[in-house]
PyMOL Python script that loads the backbone (N, CA, C, O; Angstrom):
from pymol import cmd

cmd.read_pdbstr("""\
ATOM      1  N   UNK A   1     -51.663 -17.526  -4.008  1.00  0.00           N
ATOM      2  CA  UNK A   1     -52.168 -18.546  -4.893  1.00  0.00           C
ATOM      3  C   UNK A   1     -52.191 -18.052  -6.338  1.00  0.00           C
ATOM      4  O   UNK A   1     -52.311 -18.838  -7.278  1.00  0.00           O
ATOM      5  N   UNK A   2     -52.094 -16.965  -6.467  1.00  0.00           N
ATOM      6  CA  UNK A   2     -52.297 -16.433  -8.233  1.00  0.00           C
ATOM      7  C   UNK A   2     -51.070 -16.399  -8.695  1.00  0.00           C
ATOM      8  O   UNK A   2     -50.809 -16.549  -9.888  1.00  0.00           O
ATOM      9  N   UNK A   3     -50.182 -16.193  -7.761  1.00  0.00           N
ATOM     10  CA  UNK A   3     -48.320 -16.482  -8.477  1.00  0.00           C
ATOM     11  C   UNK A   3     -48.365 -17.664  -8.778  1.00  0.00           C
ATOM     12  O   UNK A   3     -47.595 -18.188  -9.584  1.00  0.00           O
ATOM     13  N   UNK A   4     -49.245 -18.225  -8.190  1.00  0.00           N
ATOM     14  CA  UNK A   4     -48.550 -20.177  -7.952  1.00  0.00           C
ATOM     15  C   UNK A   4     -49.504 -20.600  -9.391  1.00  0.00           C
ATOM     16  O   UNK A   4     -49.083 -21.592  -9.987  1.00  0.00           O
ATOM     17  N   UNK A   5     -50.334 -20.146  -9.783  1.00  0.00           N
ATOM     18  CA  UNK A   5     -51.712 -20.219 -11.026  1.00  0.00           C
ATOM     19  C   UNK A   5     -50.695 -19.447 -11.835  1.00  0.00           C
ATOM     20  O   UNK A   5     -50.076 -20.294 -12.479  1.00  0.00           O
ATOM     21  N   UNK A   6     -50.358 -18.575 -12.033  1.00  0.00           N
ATOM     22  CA  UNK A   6     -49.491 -18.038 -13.010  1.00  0.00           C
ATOM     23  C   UNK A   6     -48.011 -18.951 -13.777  1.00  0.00           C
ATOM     24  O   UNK A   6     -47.623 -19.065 -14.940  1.00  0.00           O
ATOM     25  N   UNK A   7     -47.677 -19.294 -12.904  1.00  0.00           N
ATOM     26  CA  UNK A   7     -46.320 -20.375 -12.967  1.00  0.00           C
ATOM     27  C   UNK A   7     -47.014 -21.761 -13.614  1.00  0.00           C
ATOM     28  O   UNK A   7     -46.568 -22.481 -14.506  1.00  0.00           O
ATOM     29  N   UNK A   8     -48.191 -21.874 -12.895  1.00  0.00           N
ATOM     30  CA  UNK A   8     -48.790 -23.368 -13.490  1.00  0.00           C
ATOM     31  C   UNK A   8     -49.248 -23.396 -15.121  1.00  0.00           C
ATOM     32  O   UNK A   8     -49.361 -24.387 -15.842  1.00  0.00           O
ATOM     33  N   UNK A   9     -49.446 -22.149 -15.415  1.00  0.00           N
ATOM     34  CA  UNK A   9     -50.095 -21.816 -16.635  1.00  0.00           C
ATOM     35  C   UNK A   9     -48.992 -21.095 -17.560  1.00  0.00           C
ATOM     36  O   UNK A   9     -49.156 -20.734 -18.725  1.00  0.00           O
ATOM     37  N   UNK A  10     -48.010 -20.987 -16.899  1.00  0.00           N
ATOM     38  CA  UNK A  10     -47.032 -20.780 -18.087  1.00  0.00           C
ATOM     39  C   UNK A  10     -45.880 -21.147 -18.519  1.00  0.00           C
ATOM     40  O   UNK A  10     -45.168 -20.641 -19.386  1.00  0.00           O
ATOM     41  N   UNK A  11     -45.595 -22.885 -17.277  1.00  0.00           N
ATOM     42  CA  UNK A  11     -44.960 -23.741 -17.526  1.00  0.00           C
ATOM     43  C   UNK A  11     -45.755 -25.112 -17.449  1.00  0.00           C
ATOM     44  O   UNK A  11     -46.686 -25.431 -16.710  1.00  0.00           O
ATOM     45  N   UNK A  12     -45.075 -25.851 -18.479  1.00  0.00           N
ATOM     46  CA  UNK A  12     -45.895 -27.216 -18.541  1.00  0.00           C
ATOM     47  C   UNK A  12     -45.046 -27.848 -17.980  1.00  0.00           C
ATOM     48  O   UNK A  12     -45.640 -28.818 -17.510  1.00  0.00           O
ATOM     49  N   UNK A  13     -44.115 -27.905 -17.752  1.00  0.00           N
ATOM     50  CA  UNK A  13     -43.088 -28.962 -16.578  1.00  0.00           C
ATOM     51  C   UNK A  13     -41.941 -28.103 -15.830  1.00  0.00           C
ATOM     52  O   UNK A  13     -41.107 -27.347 -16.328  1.00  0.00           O
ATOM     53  N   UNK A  14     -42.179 -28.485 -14.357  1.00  0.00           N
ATOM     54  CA  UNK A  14     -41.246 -27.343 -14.220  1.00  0.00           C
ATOM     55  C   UNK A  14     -40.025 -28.855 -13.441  1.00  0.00           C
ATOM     56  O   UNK A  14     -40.495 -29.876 -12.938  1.00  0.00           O
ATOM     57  N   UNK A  15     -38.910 -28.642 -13.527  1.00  0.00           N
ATOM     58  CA  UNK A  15     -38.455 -29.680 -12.676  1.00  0.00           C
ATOM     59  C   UNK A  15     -37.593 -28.627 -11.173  1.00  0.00           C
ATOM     60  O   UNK A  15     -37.700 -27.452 -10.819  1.00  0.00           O
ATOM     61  N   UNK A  16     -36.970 -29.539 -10.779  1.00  0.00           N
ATOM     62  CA  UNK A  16     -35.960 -29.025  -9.113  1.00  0.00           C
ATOM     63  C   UNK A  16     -35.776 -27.766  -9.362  1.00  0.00           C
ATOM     64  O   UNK A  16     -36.063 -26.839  -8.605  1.00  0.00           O
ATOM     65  N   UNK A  17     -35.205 -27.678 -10.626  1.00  0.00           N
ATOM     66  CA  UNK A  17     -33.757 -26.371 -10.336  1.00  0.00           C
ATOM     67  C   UNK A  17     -35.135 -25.233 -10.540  1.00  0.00           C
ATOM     68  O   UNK A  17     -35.400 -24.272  -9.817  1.00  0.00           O
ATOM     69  N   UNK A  18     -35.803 -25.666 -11.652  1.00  0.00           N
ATOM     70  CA  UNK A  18     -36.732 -24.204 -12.475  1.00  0.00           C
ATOM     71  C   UNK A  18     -37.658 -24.023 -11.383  1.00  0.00           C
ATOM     72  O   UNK A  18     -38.364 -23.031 -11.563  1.00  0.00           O
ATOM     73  N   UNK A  19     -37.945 -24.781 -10.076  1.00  0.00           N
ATOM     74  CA  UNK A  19     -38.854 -24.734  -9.063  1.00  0.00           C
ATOM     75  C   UNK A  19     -38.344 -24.224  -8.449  1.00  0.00           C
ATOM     76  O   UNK A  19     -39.126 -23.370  -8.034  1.00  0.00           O
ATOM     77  N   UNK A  20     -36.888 -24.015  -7.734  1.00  0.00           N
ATOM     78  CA  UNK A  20     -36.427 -23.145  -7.175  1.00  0.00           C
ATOM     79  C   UNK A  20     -36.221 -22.076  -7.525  1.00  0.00           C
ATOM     80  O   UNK A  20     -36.444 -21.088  -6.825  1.00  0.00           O
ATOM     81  N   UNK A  21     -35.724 -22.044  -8.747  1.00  0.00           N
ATOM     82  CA  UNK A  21     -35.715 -20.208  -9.179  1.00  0.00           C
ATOM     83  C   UNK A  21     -36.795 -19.631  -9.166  1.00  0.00           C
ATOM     84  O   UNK A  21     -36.718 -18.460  -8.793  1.00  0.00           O
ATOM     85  N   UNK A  22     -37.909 -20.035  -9.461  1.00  0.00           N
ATOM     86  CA  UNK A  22     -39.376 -19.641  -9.914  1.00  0.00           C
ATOM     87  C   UNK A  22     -39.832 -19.487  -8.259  1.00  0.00           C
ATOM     88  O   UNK A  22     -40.542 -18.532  -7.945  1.00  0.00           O
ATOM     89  N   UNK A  23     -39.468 -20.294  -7.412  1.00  0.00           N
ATOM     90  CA  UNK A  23     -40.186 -20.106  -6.333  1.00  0.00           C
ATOM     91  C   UNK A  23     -39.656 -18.995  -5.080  1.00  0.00           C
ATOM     92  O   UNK A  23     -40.369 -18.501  -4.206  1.00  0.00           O
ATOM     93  N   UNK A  24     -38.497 -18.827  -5.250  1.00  0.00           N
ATOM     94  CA  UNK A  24     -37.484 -17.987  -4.690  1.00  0.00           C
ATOM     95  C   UNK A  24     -38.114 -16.481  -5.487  1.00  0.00           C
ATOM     96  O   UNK A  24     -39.000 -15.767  -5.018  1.00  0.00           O
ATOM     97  N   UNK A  25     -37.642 -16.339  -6.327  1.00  0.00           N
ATOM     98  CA  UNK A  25     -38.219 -15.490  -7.070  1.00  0.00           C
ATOM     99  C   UNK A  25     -39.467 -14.527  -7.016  1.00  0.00           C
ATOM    100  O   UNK A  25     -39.374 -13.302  -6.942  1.00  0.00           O
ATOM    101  N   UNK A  26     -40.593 -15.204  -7.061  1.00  0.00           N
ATOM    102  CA  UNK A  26     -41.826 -14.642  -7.301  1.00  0.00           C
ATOM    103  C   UNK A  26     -42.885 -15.380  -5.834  1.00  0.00           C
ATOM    104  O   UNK A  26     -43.661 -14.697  -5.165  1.00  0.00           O
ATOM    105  N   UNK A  27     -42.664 -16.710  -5.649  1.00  0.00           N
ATOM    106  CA  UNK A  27     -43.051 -16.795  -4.539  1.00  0.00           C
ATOM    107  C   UNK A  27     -43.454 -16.149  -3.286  1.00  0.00           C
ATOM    108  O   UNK A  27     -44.318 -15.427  -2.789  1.00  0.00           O
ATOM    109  N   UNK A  28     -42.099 -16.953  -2.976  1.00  0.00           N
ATOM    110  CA  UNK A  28     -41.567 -16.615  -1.422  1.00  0.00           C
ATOM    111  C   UNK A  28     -41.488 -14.712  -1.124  1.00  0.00           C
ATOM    112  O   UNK A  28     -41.516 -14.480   0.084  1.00  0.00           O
ATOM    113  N   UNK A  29     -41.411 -13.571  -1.901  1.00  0.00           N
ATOM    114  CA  UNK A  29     -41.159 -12.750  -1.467  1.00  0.00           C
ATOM    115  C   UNK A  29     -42.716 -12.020  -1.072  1.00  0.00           C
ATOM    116  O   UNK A  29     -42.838 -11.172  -0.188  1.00  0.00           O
ATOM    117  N   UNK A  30     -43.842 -12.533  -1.910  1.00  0.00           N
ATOM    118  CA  UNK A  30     -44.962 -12.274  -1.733  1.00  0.00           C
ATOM    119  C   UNK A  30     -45.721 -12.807   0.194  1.00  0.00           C
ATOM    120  O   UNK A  30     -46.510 -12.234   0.944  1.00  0.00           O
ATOM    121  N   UNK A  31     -45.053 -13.945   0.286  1.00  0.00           N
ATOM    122  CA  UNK A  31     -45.256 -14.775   1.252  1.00  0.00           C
ATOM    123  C   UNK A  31     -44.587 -13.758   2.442  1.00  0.00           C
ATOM    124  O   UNK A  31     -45.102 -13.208   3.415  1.00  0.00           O
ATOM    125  N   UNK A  32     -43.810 -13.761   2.144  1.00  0.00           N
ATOM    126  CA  UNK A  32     -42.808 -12.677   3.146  1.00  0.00           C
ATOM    127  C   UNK A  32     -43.220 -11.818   3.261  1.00  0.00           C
ATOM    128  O   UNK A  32     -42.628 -11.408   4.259  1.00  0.00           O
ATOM    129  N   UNK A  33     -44.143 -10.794   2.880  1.00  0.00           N
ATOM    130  CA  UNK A  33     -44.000  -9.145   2.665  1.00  0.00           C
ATOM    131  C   UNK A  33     -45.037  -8.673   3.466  1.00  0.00           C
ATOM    132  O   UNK A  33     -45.203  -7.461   3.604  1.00  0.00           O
ATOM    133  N   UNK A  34     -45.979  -9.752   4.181  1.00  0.00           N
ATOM    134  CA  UNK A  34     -46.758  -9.362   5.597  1.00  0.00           C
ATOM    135  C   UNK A  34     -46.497  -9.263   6.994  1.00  0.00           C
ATOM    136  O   UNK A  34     -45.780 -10.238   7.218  1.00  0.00           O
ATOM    137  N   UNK A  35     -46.634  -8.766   7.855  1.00  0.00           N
ATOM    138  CA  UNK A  35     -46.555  -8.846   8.928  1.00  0.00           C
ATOM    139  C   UNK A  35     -47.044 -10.149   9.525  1.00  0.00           C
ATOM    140  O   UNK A  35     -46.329 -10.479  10.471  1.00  0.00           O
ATOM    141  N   UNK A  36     -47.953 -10.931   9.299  1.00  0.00           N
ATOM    142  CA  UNK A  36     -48.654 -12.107   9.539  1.00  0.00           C
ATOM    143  C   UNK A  36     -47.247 -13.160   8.718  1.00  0.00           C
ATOM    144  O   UNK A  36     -46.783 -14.052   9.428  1.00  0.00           O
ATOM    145  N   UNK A  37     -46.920 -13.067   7.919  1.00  0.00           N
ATOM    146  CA  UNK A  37     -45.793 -14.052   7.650  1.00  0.00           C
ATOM    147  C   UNK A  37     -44.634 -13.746   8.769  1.00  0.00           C
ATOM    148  O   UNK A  37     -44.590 -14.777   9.440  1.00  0.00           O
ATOM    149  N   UNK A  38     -43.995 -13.125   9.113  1.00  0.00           N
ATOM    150  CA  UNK A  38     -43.168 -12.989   9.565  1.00  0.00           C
ATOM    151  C   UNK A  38     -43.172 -13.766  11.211  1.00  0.00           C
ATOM    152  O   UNK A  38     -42.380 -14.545  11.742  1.00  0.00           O
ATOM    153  N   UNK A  39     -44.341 -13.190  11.640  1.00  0.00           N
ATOM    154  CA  UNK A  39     -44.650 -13.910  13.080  1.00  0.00           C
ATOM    155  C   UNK A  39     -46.552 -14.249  12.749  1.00  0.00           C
ATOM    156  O   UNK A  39     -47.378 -13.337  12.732  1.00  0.00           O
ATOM    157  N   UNK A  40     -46.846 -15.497  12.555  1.00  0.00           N
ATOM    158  CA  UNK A  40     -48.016 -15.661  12.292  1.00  0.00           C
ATOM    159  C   UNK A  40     -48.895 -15.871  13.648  1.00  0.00           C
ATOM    160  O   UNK A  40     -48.710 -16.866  14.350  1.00  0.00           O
ATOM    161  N   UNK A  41     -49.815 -14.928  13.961  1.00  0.00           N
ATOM    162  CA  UNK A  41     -50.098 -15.610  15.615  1.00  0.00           C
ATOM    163  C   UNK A  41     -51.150 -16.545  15.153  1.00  0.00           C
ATOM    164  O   UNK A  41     -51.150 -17.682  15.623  1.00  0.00           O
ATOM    165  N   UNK A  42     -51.838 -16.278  14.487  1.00  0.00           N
ATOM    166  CA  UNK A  42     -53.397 -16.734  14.280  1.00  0.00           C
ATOM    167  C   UNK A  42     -53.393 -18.219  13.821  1.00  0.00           C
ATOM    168  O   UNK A  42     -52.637 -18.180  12.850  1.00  0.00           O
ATOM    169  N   UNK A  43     -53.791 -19.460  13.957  1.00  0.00           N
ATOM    170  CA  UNK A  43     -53.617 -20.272  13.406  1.00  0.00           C
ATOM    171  C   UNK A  43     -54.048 -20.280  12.012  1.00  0.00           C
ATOM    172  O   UNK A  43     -53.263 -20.668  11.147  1.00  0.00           O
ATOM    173  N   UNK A  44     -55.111 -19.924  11.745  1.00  0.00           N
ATOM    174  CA  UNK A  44     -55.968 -19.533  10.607  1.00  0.00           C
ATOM    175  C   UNK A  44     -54.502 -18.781   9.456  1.00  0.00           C
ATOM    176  O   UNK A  44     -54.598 -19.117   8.275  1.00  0.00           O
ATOM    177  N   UNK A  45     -53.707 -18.176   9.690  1.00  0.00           N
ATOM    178  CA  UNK A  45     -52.880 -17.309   9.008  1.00  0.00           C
ATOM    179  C   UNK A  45     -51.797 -18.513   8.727  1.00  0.00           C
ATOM    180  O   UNK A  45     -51.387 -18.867   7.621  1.00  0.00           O
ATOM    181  N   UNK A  46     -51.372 -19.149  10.244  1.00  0.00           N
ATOM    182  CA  UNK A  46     -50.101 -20.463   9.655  1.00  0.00           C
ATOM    183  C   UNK A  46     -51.219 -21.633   8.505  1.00  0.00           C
ATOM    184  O   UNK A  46     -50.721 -22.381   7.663  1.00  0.00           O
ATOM    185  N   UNK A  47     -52.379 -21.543   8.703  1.00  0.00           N
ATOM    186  CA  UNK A  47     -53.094 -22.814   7.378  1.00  0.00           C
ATOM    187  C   UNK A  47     -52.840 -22.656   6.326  1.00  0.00           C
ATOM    188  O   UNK A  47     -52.452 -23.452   5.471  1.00  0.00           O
ATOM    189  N   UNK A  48     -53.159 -20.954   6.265  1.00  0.00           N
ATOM    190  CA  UNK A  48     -53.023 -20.532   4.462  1.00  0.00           C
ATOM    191  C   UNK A  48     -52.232 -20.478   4.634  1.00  0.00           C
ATOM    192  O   UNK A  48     -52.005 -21.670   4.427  1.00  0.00           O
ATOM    193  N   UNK A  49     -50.949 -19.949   5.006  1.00  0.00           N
ATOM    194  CA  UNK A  49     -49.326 -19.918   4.532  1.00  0.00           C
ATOM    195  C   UNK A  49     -48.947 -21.026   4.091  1.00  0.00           C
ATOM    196  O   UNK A  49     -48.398 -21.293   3.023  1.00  0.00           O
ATOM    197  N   UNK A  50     -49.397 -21.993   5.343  1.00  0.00           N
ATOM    198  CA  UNK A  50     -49.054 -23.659   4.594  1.00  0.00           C
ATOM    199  C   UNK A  50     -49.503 -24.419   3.153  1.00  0.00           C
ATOM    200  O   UNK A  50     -48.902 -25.143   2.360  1.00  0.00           O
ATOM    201  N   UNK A  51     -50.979 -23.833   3.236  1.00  0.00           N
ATOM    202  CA  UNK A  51     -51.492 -24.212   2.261  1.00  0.00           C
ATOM    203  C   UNK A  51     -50.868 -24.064   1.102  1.00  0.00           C
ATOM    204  O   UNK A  51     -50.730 -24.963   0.272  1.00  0.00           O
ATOM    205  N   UNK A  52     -50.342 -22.573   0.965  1.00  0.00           N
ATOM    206  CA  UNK A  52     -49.540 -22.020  -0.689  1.00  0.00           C
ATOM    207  C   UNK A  52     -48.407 -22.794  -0.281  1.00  0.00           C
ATOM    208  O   UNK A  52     -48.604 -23.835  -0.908  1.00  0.00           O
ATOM    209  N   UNK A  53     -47.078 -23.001   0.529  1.00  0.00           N
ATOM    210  CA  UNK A  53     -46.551 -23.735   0.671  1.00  0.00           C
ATOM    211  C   UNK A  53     -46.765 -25.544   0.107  1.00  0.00           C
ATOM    212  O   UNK A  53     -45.810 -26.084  -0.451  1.00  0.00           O
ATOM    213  N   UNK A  54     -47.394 -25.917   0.214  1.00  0.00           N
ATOM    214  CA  UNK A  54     -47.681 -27.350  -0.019  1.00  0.00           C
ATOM    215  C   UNK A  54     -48.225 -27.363  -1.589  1.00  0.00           C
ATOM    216  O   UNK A  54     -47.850 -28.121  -2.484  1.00  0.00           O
ATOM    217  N   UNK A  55     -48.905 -26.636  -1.642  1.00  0.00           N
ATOM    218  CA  UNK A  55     -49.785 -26.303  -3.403  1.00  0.00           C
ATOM    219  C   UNK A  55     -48.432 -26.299  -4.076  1.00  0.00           C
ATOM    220  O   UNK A  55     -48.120 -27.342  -4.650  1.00  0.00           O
ATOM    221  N   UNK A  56     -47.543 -25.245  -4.097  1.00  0.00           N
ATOM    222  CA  UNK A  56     -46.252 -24.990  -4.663  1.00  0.00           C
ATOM    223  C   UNK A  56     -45.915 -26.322  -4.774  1.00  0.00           C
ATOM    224  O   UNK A  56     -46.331 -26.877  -5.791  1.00  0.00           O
ATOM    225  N   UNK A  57     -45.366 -26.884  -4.110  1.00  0.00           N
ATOM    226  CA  UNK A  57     -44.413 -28.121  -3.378  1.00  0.00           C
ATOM    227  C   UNK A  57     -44.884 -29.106  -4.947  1.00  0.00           C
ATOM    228  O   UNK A  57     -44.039 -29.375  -5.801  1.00  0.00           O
ATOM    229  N   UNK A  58     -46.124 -29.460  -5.042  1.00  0.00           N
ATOM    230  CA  UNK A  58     -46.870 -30.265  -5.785  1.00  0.00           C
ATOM    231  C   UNK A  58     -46.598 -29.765  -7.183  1.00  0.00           C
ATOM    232  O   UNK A  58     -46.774 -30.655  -8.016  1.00  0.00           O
ATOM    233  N   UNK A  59     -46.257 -28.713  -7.641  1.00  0.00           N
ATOM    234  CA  UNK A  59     -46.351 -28.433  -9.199  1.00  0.00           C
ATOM    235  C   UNK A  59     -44.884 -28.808  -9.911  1.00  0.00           C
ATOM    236  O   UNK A  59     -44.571 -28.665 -11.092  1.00  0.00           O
ATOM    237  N   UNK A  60     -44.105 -29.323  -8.826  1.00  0.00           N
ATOM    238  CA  UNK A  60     -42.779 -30.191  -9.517  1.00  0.00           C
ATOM    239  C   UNK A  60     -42.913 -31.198 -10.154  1.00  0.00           C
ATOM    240  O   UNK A  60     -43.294 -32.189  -9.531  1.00  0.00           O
ATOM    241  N   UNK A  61     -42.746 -31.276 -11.093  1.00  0.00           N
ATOM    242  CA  UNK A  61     -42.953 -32.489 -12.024  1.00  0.00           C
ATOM    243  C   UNK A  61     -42.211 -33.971 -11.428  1.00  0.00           C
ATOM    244  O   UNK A  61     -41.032 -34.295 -11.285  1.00  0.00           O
ATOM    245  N   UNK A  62     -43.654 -34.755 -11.134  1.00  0.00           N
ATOM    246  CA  UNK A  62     -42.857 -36.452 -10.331  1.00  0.00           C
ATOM    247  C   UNK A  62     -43.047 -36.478  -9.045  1.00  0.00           C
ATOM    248  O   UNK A  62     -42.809 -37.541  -8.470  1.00  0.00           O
ATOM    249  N   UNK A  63     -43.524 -35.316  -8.261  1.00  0.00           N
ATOM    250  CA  UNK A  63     -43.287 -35.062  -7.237  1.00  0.00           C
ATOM    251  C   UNK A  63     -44.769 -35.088  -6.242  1.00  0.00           C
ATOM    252  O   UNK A  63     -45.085 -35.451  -5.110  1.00  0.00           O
ATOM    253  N   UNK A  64     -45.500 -34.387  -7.585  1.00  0.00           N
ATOM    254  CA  UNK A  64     -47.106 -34.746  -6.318  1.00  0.00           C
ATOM    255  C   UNK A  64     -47.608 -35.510  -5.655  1.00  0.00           C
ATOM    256  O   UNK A  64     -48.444 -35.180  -4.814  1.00  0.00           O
ATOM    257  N   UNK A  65     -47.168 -36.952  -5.890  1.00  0.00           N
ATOM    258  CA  UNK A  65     -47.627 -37.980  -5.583  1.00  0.00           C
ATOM    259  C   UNK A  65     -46.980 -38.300  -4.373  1.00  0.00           C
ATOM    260  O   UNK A  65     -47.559 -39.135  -3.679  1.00  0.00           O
ATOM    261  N   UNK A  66     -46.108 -37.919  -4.027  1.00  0.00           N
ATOM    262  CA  UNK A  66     -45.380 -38.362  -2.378  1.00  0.00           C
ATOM    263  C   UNK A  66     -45.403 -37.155  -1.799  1.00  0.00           C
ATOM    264  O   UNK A  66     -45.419 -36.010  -2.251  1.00  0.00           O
ATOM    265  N   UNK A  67     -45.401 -37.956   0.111  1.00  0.00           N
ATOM    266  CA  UNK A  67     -45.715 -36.594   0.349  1.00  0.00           C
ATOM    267  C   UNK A  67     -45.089 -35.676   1.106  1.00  0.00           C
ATOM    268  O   UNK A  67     -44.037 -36.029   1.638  1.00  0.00           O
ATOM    269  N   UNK A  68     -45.509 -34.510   1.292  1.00  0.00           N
ATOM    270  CA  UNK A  68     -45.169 -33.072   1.606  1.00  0.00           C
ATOM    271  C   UNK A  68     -44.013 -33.302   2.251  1.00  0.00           C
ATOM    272  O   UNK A  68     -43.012 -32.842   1.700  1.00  0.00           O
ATOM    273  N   UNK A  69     -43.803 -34.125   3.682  1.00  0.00           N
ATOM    274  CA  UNK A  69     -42.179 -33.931   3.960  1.00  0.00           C
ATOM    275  C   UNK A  69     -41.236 -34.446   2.595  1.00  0.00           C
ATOM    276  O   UNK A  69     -40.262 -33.780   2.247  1.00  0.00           O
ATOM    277  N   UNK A  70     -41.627 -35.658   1.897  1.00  0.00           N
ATOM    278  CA  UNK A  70     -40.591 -35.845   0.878  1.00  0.00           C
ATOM    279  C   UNK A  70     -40.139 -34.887   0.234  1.00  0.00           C
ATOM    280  O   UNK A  70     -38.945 -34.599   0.159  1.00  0.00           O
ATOM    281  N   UNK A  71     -41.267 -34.163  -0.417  1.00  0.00           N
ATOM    282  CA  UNK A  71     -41.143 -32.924  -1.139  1.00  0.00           C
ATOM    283  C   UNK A  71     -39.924 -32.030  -0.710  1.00  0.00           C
ATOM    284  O   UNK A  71     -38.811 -31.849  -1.203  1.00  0.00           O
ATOM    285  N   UNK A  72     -40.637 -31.487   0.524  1.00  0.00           N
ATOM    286  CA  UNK A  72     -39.871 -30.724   0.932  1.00  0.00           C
ATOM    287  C   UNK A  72     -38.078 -30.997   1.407  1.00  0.00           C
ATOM    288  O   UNK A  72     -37.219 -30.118   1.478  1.00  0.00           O
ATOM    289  N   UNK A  73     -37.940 -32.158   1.619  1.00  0.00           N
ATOM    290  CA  UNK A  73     -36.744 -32.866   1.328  1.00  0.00           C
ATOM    291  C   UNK A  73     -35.655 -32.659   0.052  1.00  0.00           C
ATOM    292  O   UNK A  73     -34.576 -32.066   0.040  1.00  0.00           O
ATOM    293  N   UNK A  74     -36.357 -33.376  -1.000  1.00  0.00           N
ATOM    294  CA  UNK A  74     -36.015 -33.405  -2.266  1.00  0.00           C
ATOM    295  C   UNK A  74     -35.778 -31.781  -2.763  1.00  0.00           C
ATOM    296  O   UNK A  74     -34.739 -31.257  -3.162  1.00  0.00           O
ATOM    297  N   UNK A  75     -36.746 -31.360  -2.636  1.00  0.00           N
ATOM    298  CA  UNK A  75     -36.639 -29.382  -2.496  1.00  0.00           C
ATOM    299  C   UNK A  75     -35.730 -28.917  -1.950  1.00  0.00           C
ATOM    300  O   UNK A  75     -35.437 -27.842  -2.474  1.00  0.00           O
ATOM    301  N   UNK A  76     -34.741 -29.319  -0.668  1.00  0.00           N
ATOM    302  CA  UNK A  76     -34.482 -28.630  -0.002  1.00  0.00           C
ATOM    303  C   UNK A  76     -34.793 -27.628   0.945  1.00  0.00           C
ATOM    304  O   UNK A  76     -33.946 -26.811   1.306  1.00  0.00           O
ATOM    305  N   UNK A  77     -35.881 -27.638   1.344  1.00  0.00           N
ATOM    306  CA  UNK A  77     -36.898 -26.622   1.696  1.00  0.00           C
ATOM    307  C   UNK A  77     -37.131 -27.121   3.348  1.00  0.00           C
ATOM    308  O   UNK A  77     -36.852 -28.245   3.765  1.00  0.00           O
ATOM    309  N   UNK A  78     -37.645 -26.127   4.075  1.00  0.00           N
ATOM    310  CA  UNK A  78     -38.254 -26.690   5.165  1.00  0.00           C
ATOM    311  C   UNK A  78     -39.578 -26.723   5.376  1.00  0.00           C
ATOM    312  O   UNK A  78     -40.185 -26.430   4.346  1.00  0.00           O
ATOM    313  N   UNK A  79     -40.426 -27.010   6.490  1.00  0.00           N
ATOM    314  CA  UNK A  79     -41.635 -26.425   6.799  1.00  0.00           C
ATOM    315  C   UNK A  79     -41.262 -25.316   7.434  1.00  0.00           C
ATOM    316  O   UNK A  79     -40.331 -25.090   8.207  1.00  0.00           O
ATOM    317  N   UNK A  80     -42.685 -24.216   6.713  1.00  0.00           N
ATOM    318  CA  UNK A  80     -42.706 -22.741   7.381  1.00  0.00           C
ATOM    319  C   UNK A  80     -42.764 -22.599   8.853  1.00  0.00           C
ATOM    320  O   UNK A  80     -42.191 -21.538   9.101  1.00  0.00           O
ATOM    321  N   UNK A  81     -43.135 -23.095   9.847  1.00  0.00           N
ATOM    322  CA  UNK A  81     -42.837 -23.491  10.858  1.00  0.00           C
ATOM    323  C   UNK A  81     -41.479 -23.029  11.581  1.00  0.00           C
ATOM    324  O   UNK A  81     -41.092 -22.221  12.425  1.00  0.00           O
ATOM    325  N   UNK A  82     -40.928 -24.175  10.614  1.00  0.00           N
ATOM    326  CA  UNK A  82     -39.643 -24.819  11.389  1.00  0.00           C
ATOM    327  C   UNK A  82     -38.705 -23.189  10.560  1.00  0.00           C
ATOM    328  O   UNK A  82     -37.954 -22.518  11.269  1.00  0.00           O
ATOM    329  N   UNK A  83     -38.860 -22.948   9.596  1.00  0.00           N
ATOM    330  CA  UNK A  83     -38.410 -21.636   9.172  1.00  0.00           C
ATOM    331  C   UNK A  83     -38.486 -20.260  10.077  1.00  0.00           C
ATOM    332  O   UNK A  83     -37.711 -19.303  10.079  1.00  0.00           O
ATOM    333  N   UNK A  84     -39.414 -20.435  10.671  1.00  0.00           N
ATOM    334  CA  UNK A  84     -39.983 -19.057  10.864  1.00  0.00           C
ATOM    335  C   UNK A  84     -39.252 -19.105  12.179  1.00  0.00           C
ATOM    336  O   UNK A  84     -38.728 -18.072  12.596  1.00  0.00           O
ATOM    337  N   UNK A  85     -39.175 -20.270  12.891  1.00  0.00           N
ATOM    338  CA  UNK A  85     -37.816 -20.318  14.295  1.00  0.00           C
ATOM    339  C   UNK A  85     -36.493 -20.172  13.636  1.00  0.00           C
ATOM    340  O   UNK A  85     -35.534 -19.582  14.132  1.00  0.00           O
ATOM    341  N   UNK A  86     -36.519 -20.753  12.488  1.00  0.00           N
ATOM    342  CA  UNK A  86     -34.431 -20.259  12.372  1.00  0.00           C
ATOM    343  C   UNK A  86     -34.353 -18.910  12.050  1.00  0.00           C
ATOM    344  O   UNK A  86     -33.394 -18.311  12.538  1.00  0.00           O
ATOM    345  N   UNK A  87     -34.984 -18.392  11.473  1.00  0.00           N
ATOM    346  CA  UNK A  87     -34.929 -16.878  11.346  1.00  0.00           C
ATOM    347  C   UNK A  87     -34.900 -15.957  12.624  1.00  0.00           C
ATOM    348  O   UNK A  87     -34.855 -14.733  12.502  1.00  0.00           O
TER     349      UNK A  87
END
""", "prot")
cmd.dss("prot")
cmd.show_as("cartoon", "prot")
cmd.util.cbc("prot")
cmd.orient("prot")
């Protein structure tokens, strides 16, 4: 959540493309770098993962207002979920 507060506070609009670089980037590798991301058993561990997942999703400019599957659509993105089986 403090990458995702950092990005919010030092862009005032981010659109598609600058959401993907920014989120690829500095995100996702933080998200990745636990053992609990990789195979989450705990449900409690898949909430918050989701949670920063979905928070992110929302700081695209136009985009907060519909929801999370659209997002993640328009993103290109999947749910962590459905990620964590294709891997």
């Amino acid at each position: 959540m403090s990458v995702l507060q950092l990005i919010k506070r030092t862009f005032s609009r981010i659109d598609v493309d600058d959401f993907k670089t920014l989120y690829h980037t500095y995100v996702r590798p933080h998200m990745e770098y636990c053992v609990q991301v990789w195979n989450p058993y705990l449900q409690k561990d898949i909430d918050c993962l989701e949670k920063v997942h979905r928070r992110a999703t929302k700081m695209v400019w136009g985009l907060s207002k519909r929801s999370y599957a659209e997002r993640l659509h328009i993103l290109g993105l999947y749910p962590l979920e459905q990620r964590w089986i294709k891997d």
